[in-house]
Every structure is written in C-alpha cells, then in structure tokens.
C-alpha positions in Angstrom: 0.0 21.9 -34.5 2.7 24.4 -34.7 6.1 23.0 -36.3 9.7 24.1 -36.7 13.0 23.5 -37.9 16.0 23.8 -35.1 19.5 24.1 -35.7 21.7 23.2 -32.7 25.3 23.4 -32.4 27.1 19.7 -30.8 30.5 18.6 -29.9 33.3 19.8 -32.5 31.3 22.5 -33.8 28.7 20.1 -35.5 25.4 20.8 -36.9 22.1 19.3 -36.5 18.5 20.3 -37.3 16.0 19.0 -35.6 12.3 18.5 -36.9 10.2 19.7 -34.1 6.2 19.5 -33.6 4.1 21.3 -30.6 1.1 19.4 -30.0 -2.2 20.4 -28.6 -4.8 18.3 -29.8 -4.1 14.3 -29.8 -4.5 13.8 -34.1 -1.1 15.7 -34.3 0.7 12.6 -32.7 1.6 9.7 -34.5 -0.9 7.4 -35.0 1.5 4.5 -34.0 2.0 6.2 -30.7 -1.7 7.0 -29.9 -2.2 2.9 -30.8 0.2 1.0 -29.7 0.6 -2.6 -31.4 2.8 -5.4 -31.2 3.2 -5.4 -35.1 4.9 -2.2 -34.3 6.6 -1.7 -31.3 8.3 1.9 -30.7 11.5 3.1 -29.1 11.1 6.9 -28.1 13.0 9.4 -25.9 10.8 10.7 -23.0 10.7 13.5 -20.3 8.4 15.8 -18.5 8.3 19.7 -17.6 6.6 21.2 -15.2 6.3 23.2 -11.6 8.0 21.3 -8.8 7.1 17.9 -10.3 5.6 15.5 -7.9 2.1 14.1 -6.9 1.1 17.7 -6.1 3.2 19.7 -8.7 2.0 20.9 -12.2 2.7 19.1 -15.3 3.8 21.2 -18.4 5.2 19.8 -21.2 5.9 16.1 -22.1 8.5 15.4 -24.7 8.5 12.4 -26.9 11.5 11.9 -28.9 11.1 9.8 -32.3 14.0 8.7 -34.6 12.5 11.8 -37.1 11.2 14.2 -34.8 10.6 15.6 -31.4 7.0 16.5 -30.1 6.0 18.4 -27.5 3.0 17.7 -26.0 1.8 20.9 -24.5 -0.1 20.2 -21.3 -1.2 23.9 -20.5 -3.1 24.6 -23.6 -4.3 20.8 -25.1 -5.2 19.9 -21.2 -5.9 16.8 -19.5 -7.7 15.1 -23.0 -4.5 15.4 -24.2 -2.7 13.9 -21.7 -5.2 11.3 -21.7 -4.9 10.5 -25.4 -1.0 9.3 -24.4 -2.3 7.1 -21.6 -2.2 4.1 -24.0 1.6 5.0 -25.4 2.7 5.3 -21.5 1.0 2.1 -20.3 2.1 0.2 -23.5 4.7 -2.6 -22.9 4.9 -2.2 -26.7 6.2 1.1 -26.4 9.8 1.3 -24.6 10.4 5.2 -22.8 13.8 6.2 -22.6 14.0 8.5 -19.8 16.4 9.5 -17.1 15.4 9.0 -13.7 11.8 8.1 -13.9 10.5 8.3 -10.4 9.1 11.7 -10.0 7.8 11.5 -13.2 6.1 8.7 -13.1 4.7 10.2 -9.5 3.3 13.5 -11.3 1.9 11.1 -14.2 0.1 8.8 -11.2 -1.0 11.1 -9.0 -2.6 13.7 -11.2 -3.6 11.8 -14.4 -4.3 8.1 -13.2 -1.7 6.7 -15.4 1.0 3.8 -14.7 4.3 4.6 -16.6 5.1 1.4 -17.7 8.1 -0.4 -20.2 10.7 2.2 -19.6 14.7 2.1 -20.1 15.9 4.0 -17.6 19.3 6.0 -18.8 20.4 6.5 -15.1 20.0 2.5 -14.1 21.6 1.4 -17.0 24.6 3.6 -16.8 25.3 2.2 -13.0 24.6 -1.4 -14.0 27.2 -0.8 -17.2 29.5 0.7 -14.3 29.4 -2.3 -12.6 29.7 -4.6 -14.7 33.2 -2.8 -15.8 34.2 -3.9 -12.0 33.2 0.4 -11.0 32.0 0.2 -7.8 29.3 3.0 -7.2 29.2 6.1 -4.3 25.6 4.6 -3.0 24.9 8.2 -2.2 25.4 9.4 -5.8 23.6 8.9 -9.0 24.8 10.4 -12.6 22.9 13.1 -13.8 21.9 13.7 -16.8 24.1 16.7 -17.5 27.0 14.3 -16.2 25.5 11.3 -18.5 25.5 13.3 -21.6 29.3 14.7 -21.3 30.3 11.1 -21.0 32.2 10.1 -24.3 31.1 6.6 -24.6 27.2 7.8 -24.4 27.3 11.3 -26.4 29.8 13.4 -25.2 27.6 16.6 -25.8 28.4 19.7 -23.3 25.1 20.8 -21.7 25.9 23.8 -20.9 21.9 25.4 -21.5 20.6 23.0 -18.9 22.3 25.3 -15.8 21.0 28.6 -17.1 17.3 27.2 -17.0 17.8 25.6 -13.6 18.8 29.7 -12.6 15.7 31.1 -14.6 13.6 28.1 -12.5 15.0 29.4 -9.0 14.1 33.0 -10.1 10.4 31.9 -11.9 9.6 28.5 -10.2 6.6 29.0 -12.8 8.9 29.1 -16.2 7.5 26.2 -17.7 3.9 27.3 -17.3 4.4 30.2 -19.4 3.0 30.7 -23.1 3.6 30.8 -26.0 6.7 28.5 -25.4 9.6 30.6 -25.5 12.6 29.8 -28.0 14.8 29.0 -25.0 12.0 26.9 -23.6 11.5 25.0 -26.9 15.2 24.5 -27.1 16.0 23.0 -23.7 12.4 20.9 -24.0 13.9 19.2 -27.3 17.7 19.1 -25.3 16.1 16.6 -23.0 15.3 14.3 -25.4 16.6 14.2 -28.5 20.2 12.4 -27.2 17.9 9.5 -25.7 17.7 7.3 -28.4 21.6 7.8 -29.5 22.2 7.0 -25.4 19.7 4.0 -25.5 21.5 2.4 -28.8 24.9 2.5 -27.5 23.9 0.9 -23.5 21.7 -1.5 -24.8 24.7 -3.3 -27.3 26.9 -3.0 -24.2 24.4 -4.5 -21.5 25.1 -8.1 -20.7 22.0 -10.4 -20.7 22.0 -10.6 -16.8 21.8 -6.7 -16.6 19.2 -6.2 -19.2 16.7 -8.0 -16.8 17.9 -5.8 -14.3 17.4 -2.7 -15.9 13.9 -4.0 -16.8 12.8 -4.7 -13.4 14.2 -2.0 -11.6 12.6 0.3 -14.0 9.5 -1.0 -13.3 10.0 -0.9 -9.7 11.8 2.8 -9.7 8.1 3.7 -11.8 6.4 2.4 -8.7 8.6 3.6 -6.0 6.7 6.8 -5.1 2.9 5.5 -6.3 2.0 3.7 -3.1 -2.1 3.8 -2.4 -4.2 2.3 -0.2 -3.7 -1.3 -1.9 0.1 -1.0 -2.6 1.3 -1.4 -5.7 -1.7 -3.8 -6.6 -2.6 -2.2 -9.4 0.3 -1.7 -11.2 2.0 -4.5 -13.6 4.2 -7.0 -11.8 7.7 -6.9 -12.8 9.1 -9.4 -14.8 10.3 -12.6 -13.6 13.7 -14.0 -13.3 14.5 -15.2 -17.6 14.7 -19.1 -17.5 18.2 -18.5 -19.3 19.4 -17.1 -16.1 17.7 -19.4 -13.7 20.0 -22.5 -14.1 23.3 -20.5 -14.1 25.1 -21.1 -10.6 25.3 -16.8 -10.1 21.9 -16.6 -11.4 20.5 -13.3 -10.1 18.2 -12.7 -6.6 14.6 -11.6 -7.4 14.3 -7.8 -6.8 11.3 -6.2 -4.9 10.0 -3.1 -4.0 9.6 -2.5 -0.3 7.6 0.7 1.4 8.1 0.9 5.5 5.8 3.7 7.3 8.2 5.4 10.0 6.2 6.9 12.6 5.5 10.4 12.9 8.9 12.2 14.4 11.0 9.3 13.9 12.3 9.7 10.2 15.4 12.2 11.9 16.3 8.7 13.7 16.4 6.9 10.2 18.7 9.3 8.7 20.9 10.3 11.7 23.0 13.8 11.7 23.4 15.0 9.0 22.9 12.1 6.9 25.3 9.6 8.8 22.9 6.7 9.5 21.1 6.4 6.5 24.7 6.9 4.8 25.5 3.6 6.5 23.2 1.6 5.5 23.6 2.5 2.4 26.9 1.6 2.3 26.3 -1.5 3.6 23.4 -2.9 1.9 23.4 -3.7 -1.8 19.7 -2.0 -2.0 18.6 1.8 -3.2 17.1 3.8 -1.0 14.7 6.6 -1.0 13.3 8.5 1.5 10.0 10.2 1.3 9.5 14.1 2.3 7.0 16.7 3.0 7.8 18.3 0.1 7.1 15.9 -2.7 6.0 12.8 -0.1 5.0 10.5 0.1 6.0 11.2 3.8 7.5 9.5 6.5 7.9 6.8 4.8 11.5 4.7 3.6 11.1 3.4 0.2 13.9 0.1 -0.9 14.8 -1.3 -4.1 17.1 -4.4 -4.5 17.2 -8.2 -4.0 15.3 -9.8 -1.4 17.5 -10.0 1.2 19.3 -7.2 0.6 15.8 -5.5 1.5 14.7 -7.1 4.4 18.4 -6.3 5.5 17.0 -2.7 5.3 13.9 -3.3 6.9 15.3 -4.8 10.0 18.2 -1.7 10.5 15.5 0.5 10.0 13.2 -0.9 12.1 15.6 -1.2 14.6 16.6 1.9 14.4 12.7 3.9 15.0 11.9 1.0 17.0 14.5 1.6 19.7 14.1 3.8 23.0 
C-alpha cells in the first residue's frame, strides 16, 4: 500500500490535509469494511473511476471515503480479487455509501463484477427531496450535479473548479483513468470526489424530515437497480423497504414507490421521446415519476425505465404505451 499526505486548498483560502491510502491488495482496507457487522455499522463516501462507465465500460478506481482517510482501491493493478474482497462492504445494509448519482455505477459494479450495490444515500436524491420539501419545485429534466451540489453553501460551498479540466483531459484521453502509476492530478481529483461526502451526508440527513428519509432510502435502492435488469428482473436484488408504520396511519402518508422497466420495440424509442426531446419532456412534466431512458451506448436499450409512486408509474406506462402502440 502506497500512502500520502495531501494538502488542498478550500473556500476562504483554507487548509486541509488529507490522509490518503492506494490499495492493491484487500489487507490494506479496514478490517471493519472488509467485515461488515451490525456492532459496527459504517458511514463512508463512495465513487467510481473508470472508461465510459457502464455494463460494458472499464472500472478503474473506487474511492471509499472514511472520517480519517481516503482509500483508493486501484482496480487496474489489485484486479478483480480485489474488487471482490469489497463485495461484502457494497452489499452490506450495515454499511451506508454516500455517493452522487448511483445508477451507472451500480451498472458497471453489476454487470462486470456480480455485485448488488446496496444501502446507499444518494447526495443527488436527497438534495431534490430537501428542495421540495422547502416548497422548490424541481425542472423534471434537470438534476444537480455534483459540481453544482458542492458550490451550494448550505452543503459545502467548495468551488470545483479541477473537476472541468479532467472532464477536458477525458475528451482528449477517454483512457485517463486507466493509466499508471496514478498521476498527482489523478490522485487529487479521485480523493475530490469523495472526501466532501460525509460533510454533505451530515448536514442533509439533520435537515431530512422523517417522511423523506424513507424516500431517499427507497429510491436509492430503486435508482441502484434501475439499469441491472436480467432475465428474472430485479429478483435477485433486495426489496426496498416498506412504507415505516409511523407513516402508515398519517392521513398524507406516502404511496409505495416501484421500479418499472417497459421494452419499446425496435425503431419505436424516437416515438417515445418525440422531436427533439418534446414528448418525453411532457410526460415528464406531467407525471410525478423519474424517467430514464436506455441507449445503445450504455443500454440497456430500447427500453423506458420509471421510478415513483404507483400510480404515478402506471400513468407512465399507459402514455408510453400509447404512444409506440399507436399507428
């Protein structure tokens, strides 16, 4: 295990070092991590490099952010025993993942290592349900990024301005995170990722009413699922958690929310989204459901993915259906 010290400057010109750890065998992780327990559940910042990240792309790096330290796992050079020896920690519903936007990580994660993210706190879902519940209604068509999330003052308010320049050195070298040794720049915007995560998680999760902490927890485990269809569904995935009893006998107790997957038939998908976006715009303005819509490019495709409550989504289904189904 190779380790470092890293100074970064933050907001107002303020220091911080950063302990940071690059793993290739699985004895240089914590052994809380590599065993997860109920007597000692874990909080940790997570994220995932690699080349065009999907169920065909190449994982690279995965960063695990702990209140002391950040480790990066390094997939290129400890292999697939390595990501292996994390399958527990990323299945564990004793370990919580902070992450922003989990879907096509989870996909890469599914598809090329057999392993079903689970327990995660999704950054992005929780900042939209916070919006909401501040009476914000949200642009359906637009989700914060993280760039965006970490500017915002009652998150972090930390300028990240190093995360542009990479995305430019990715256009030029789509294979920048395959490289080795792990540049400085590299190590530095790997750590970046993660090391706000836990700051971010601590400040949503006092803010979060009761009501939208259940619906952070199921639609993270429904946003894990959303690209990982097989042959049998979703059956082998865990079932997201019920409706609390708490919230049951309150008269605006919430809907159940539910994953739904429709196959659109081969040359019909440019029906479902309209010109230039318009239809699909619609019914996402009209419908209190996300919506995702699988491509050639990193699939599944031909194929409309919703996430919401139950009749929100077969409110989807029938538009959509109507829509491909009609001359």
């Amino acid at each position: 295990m190779f380790s470092m010290l890293i100074k970064f400057v933050d907001h107002d010109d303020q220091s911080s070092v950063v302990p940071v750890h690059i793993v290739t065998q699985p004895s240089q992780l914590p052994s809380e991590f590599l065993e997860p327990s109920a007597d000692r559940k874990l909080v940790i910042g997570f994220d995932c490099e690699g080349v065009d990240l999907c169920r065909n792309g190449s994982l690279c790096v995965m960063q695990f952010a702990f209140p002391d330290a950040v480790y990066l796992v390094d997939v290129i050079e400890g292999g697939r025993m390595l990501v292996e020896a994390c399958k527990p920690a990323l299945e564990s519903s004793y370990i919580t993942k902070v992450i922003h936007d989990c879907k096509r990580d989870s996909e890469a994660l599914y598809y090329q290592f057999g392993i079903k993210l689970h327990r995660v706190m999704d950054t992005q879902i929780a900042y939209h349900l916070l919006e909401e519940q501040e009476g914000r209604k949200r642009n359906p068509e637009e989700y914060i990024s993280f760039v965006g999330l970490l500017a915002d003052q009652r998150y972090c308010g930390v300028s990240y301005d190093e995360k542009g320049k990479v995305r430019d050195l990715l256009r030029k070298d789509p294979q920048f995170w395959t490289h080795r040794p792990m540049t400085e720049l590299m190590i530095r915007n790997a750590v970046d990722d993660v090391r706000f995560l836990l700051c971010v998680y601590h400040k949503m999760i006092e803010k979060l009413t009761q009501a939208s902490l259940w619906h952070l927890e199921v639609r993270g485990s429904l946003y894990c699922q959303c690209f990982c269809i097989n042959d049998d569904g979703f059956a082998d995935w865990p079932s997201a958690p019920p409706i609390p009893d708490e919230l049951t006998g309150q008269g605006d107790a919430p809907e159940a929310e539910i994953l739904s997957v429709l196959q659109v038939p081969s040359g019909q998908m440019g029906r479902v989204i309209g010109r230039r976006g318009y239809f699909i715009k619609s019914i996402k303005e009209s419908c209190n459901a996300d919506i995702f819509i699988g491509d050639d490019n990193k699939g599944p495709p031909n194929m409309v993915f919703i996430i919401g409550p139950v009749k929100e989504v077969r409110k989807v289904e029938a538009i959509v259906r109507g829509r491909f189904m009609t001359p």
